[in-house]
C-alpha positions as CSV (number, residue, x, y, z in Angstrom):
1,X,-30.4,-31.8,5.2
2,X,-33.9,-32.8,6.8
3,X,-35.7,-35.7,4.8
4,X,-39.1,-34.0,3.8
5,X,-42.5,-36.0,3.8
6,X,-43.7,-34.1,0.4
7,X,-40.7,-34.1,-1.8
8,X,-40.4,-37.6,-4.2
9,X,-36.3,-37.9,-3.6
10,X,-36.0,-37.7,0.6
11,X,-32.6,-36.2,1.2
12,X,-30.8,-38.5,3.7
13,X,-29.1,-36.8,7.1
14,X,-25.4,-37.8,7.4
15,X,-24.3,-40.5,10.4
16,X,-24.1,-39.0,13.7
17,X,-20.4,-38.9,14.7
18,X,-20.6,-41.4,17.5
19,X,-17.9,-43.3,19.2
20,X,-17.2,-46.6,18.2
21,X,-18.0,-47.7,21.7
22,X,-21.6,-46.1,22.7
23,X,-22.2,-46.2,27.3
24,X,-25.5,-48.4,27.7
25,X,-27.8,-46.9,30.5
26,X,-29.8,-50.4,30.9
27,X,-26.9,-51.0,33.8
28,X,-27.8,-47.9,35.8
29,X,-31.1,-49.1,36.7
30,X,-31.8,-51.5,40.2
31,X,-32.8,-54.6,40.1
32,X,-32.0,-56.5,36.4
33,X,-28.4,-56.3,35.6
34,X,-27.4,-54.6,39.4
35,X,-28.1,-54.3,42.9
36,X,-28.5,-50.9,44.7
37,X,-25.7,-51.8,46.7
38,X,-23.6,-51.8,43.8
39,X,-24.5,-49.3,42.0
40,X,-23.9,-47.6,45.1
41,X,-20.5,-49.3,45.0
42,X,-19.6,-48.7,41.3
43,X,-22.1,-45.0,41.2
44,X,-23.2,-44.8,37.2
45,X,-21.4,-41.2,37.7
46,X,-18.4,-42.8,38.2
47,X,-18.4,-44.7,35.1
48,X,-19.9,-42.3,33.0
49,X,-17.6,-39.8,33.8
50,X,-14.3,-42.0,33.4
51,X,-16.4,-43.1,29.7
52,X,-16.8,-39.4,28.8
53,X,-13.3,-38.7,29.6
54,X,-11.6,-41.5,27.7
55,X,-13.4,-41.0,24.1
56,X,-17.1,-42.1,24.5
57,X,-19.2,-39.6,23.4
58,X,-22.7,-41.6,23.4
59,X,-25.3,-42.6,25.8
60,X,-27.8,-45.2,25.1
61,X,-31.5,-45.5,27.5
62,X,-34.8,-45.9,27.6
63,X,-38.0,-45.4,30.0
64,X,-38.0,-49.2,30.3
65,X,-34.9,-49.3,31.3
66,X,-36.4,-48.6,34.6
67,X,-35.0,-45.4,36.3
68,X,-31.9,-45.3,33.9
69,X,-33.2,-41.8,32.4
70,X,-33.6,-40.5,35.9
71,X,-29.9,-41.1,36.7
72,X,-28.3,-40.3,33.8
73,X,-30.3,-37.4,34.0
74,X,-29.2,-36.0,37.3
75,X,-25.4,-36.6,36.5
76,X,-25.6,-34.5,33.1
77,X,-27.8,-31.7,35.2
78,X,-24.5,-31.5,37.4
79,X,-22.7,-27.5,37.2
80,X,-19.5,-29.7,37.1
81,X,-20.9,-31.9,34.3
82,X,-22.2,-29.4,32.3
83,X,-19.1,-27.0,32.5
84,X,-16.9,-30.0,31.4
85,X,-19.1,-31.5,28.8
86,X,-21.3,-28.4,27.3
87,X,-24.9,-29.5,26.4
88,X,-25.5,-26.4,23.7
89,X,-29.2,-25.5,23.2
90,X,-29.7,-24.3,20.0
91,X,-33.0,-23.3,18.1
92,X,-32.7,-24.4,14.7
93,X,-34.7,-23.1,11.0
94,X,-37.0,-25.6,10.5
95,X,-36.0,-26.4,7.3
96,X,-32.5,-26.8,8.1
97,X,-31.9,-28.3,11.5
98,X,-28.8,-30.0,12.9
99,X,-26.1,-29.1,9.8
100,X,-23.6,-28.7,12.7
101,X,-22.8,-31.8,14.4
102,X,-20.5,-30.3,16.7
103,X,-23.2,-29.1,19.3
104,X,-22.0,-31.3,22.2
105,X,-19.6,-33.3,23.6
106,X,-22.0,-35.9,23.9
107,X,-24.9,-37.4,22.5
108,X,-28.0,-38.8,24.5
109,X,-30.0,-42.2,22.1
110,X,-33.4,-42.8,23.8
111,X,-36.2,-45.0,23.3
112,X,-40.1,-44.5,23.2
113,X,-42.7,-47.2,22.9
114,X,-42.0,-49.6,25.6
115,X,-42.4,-49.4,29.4
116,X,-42.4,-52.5,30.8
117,X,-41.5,-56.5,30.2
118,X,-45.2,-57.4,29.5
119,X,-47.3,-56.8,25.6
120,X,-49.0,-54.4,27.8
121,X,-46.9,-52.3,28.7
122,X,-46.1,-50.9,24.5
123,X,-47.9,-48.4,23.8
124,X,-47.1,-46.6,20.4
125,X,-49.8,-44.1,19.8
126,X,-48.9,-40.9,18.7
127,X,-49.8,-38.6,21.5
128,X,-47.8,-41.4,23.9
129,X,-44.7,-40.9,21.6
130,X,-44.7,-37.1,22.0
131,X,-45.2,-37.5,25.4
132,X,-42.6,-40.1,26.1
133,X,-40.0,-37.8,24.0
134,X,-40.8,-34.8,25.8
135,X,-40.6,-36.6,29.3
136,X,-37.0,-38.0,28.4
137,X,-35.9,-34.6,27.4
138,X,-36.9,-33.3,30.7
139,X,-35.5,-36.2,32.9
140,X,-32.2,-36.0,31.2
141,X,-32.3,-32.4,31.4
142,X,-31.8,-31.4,27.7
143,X,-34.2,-29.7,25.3
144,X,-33.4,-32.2,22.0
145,X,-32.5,-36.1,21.9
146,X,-30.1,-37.2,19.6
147,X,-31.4,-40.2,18.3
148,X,-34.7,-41.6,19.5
149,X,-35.7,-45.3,18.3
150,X,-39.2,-47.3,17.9
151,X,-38.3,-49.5,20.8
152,X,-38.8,-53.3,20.1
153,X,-40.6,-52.7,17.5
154,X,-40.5,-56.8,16.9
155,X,-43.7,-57.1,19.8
156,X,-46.0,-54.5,18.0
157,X,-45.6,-55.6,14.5
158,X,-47.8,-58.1,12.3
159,X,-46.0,-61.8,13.0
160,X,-46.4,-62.1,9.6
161,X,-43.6,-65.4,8.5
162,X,-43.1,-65.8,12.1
163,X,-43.6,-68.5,14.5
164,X,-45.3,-67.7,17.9
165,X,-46.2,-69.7,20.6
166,X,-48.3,-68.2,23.3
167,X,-47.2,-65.0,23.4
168,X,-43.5,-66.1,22.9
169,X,-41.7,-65.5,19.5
170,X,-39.8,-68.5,18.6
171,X,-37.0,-67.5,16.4
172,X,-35.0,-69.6,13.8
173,X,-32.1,-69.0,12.1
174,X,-31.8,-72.5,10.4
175,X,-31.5,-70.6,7.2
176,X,-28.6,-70.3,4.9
177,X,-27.1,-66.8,4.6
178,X,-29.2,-64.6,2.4
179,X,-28.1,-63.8,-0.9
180,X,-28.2,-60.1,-1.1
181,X,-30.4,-58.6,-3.9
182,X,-28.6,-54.9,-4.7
183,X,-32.0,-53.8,-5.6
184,X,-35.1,-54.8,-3.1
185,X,-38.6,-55.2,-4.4
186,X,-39.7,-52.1,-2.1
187,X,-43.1,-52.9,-3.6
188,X,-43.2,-56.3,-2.0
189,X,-41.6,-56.1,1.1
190,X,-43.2,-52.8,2.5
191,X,-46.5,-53.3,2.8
192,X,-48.6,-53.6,5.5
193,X,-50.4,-56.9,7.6
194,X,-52.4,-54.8,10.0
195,X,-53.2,-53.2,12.6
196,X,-50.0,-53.6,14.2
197,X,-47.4,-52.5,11.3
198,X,-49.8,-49.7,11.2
199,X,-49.5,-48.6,14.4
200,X,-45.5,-48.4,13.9
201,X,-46.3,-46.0,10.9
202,X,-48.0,-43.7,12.9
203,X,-45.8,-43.7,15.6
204,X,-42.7,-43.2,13.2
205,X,-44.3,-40.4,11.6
206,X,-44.9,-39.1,14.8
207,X,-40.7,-39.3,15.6
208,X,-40.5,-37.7,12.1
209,X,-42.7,-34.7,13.0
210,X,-40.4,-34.4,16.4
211,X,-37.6,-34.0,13.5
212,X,-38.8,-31.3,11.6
213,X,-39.5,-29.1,15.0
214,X,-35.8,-30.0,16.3
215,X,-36.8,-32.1,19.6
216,X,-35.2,-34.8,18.1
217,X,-31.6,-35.3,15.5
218,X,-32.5,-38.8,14.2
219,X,-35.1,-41.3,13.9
220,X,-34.9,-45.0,14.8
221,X,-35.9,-48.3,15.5
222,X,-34.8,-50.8,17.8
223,X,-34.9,-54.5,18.3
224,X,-33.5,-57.9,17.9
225,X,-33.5,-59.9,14.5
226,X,-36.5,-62.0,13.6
227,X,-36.0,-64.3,11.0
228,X,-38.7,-65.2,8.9
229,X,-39.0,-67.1,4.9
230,X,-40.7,-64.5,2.8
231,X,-41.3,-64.6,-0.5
232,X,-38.1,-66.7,-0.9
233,X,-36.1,-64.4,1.2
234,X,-35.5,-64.6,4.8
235,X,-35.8,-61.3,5.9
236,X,-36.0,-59.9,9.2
237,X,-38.7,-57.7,11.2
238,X,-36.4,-54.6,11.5
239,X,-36.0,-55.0,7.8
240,X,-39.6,-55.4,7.1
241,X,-40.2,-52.3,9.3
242,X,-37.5,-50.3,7.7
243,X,-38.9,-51.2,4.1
244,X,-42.4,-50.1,5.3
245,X,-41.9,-46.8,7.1
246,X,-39.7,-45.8,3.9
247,X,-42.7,-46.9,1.7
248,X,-45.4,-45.0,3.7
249,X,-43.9,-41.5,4.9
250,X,-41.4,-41.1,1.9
251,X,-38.7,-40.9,4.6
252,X,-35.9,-43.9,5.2
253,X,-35.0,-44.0,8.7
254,X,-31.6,-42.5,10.4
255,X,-30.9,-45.1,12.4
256,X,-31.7,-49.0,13.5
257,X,-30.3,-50.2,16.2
258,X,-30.0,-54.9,17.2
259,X,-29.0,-56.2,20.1
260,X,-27.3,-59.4,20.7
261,X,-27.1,-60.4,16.4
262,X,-23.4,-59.2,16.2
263,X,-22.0,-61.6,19.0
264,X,-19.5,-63.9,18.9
265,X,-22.1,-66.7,19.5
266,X,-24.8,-65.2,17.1
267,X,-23.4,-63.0,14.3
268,X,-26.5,-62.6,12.2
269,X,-26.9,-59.1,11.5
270,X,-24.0,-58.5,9.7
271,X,-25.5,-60.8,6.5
272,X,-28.5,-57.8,6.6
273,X,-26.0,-55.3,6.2
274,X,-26.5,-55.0,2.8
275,X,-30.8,-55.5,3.2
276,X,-30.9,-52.6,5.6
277,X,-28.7,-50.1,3.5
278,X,-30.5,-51.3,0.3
279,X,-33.5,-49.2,2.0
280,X,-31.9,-46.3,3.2
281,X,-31.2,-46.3,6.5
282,X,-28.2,-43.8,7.6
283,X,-26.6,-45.8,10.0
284,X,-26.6,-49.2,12.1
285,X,-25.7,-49.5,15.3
286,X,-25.2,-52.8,16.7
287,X,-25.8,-53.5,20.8
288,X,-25.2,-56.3,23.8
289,X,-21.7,-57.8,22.5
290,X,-22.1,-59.9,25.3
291,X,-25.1,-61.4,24.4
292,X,-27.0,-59.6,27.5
293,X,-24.8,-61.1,30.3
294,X,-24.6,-64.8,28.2
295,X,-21.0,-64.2,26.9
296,X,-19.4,-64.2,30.3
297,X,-17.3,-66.0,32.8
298,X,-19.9,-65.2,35.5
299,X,-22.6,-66.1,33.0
300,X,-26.2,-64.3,32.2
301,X,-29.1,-63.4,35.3
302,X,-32.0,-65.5,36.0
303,X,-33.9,-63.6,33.5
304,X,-32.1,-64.0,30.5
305,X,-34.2,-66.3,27.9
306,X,-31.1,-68.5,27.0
307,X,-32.2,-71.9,27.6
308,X,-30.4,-74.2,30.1
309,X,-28.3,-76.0,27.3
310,X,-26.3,-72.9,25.4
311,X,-26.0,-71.5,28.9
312,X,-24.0,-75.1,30.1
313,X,-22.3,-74.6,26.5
314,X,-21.3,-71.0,27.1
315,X,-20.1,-71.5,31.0
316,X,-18.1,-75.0,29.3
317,X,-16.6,-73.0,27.0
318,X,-15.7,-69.7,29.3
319,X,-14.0,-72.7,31.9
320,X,-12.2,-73.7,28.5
321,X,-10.8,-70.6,26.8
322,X,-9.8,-69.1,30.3
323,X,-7.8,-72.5,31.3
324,X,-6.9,-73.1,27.6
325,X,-5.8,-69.7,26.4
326,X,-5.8,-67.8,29.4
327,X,-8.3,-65.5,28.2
328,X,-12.0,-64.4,29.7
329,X,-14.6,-65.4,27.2
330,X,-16.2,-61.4,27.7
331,X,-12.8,-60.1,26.1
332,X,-13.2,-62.4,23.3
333,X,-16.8,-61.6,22.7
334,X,-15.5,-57.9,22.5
335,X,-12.8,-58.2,20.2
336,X,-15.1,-60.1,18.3
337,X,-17.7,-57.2,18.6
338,X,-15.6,-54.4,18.2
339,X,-14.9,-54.7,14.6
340,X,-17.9,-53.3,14.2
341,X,-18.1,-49.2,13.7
342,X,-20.4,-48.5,16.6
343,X,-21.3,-50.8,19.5
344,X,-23.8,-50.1,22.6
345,X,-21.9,-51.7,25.8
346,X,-23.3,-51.4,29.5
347,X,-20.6,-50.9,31.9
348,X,-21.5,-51.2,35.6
349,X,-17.8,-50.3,36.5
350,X,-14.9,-47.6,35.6
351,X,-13.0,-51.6,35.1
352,X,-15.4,-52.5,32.7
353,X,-14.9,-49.3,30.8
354,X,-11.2,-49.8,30.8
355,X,-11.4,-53.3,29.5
356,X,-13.5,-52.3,26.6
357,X,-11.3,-49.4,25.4
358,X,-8.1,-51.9,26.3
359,X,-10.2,-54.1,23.7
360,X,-10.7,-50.9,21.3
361,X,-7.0,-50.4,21.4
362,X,-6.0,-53.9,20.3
363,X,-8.8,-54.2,17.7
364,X,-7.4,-51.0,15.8
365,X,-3.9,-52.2,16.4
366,X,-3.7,-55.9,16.3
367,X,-0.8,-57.3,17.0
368,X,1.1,-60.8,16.6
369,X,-1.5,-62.6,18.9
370,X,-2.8,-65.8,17.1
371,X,-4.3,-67.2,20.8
372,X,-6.9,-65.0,20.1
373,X,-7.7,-66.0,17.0
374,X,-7.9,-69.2,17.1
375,X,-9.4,-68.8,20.8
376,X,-12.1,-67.4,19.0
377,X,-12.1,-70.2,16.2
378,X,-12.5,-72.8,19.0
379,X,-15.6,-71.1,20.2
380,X,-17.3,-70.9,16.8
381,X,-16.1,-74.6,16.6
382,X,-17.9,-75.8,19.8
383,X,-20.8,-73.3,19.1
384,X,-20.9,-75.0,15.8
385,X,-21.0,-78.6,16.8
386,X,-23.8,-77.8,20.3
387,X,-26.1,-76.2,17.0
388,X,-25.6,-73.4,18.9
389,X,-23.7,-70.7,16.6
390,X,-25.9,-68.0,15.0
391,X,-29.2,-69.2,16.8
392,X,-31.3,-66.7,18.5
393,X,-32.8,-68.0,22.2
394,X,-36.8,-67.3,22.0
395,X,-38.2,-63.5,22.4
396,X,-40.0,-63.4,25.3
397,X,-42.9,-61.1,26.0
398,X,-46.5,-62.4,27.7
């Protein structure tokens, strides 16, 4: 059932039946994670086909993920496509949309909020929002979104507890784990710091309203973990923000989605687990096992914000684990990643697809294999030791 604004008990919409492994469209745009030339080489219909086929029934975007939209969106508009994997358009009662969750055999996540690298570039205002939802809808080709999140909603909210440096967010994680309190001071935790956490309100409520008129199946938000002491608790912005939109529009989100904090090299989210359920939200969804690019033999881009040393520690300890165990540090990071129910990959290959489902496989039926085990145990180890395990590189946005 749909959450309602006026009543005092919000019903709460069941999980979306997603895969466990969700396609990430941030690979099928030029330039950041791959050439033209090979995406011309390995065509993002290629691999999105071979995902669809084999048991991935998700795809994740956004408009700042360049011309990823676009793309996917001419792929899905296909006759073949469409007679293969049926997109149903349905009109729905308003006060009771989306009760069957077997509409398609796929599910399209977006983003709204964020359309370039710069502070500049967010723009969360309420008439953007609808706009930016509607324009996905029509570049994709479909007439509702499954999920759409808040994106980055860390670079619009109040820094409140946080550490910034000109225009940089510094992020620590020299905390111990939190202690998880089974019943949250709602009170204390959701309130507003300004103009900022403001803004995120209205453009939430703006999402919500998509809800209610069936555009959209679920609201989000979307980010990576920023730790910060508060009132004797480190909490995180996502938290903060899912506290807050709870408090003001009497609805807890669907979904929040992190990026890079369920990693072998930085496993933070999963202590918040129990934070983020504490305030409602329907489901987690946990993105970039590989650290964007970092946990690879090949090793991250130019762009990625990992500083110099853990990227020497990383591609020491790739050299290691291959020569050592005979094992790619990506598949590591995977199995590591895996355990958890519903993980965003980007796949610029049908090989990269097959890895991750060979990965799937062996993480639902382990078998006798200790190497990787303790393969993983000597990462943590050496993670450990550097001061690199669960430390998050700086957040970036001028």
């Amino acid at each position: 059932m749909t959450a309602s604004h006026n009543s005092n008990k919000p019903q709460i919409d069941a999980p979306l039946p997603l895969s466990p492994i969700i396609l990430g469209g941030a690979t099928f745009q030029s330039h950041i994670y791959n050439s033209d030339e090979e995406l011309k080489r390995n065509t993002p219909e290629s691999t999105l086909l071979f995902a669809l086929r084999n048991g991935i029934n998700a795809i994740d975007t956004s408009p700042y993920y360049g011309n990823s939209e676009s793309v996917i969106g001419k792929i899905l508009s296909k006759p073949d496509f469409r007679a293969e994997f049926p997109r149903r358009s349905v009109v729905f009662p308003l006060e009771r949309p989306f009760l069957d969750f077997n509409l398609s055999s796929y599910c399209i996540l977006t983003k709204c909020g964020r359309y370039g690298p710069k502070t500049k570039d967010f723009d969360y205002s309420p008439d953007r929002i609808i706009r930016s939802v509607k324009e996905s809808c029509r570049l994709m080709g479909t007439d509702y979104l499954d999920v759409v999140y808040l994106h980055d909603v860390e670079f619009v909210a109040e820094d409140h507890g946080e550490f910034r440096k000109g225009g940089h967010c510094i992020v620590s994680l020299d905390h111990p784990k939190p202690q998880l309190d089974p019943a949250p001071q709602t009170e204390t935790y959701a309130q507003s710091y300004g103009p900022g956490d403001d803004t995120i309100v209205s453009a939430a409520k703006a999402l919500f309203q998509l809800k209610q008129e069936g555009v959209i199946r679920r609201v989000g938000i979307s980010g990576k973990l920023q730790f910060f002491h508060f009132f004797g608790y480190p909490l995180g912005t996502l938290l903060r923000m899912s506290h807050l939109i709870a408090a003001k529009l009497g609805s807890p989100l669907d979904v929040v989605m992190s990026y890079s904090c369920l990693t072998l090299q930085n496993n933070a989210l999963e202590h918040y687990l129990g934070y983020f359920n504490a305030t409602g939200v329907g489901q987690i969804i946990s993105a970039s096992p590989l650290g964007n690019g970092l946990l690879t033999t090949r090793g991250p881009h130019d762009w990625h914000p990992a500083p110099e040393a853990l990227r020497q520690n990383i591609k020491e300890l790739a050299t290691t684990v291959q020569a050592s165990y005979h094992l790619p540090l990506e598949r590591l990071a995977l199995h590591h990643s895996l355990y958890f129910p519903h993980t965003v990959i980007g796949f610029s290959s049908i090989e990269e697809v097959k890895t991750a489902l060979d990965v799937l496989e062996q993480v639902r039926n382990p078998q006798d294999d200790v190497s990787l085990g303790v393969a993983k145990a000597a990462i943590k180890d050496a993670l450990k030791t550097s001061g690199f395990l669960d430390w998050s590189w700086p957040m970036i946005c001028d």
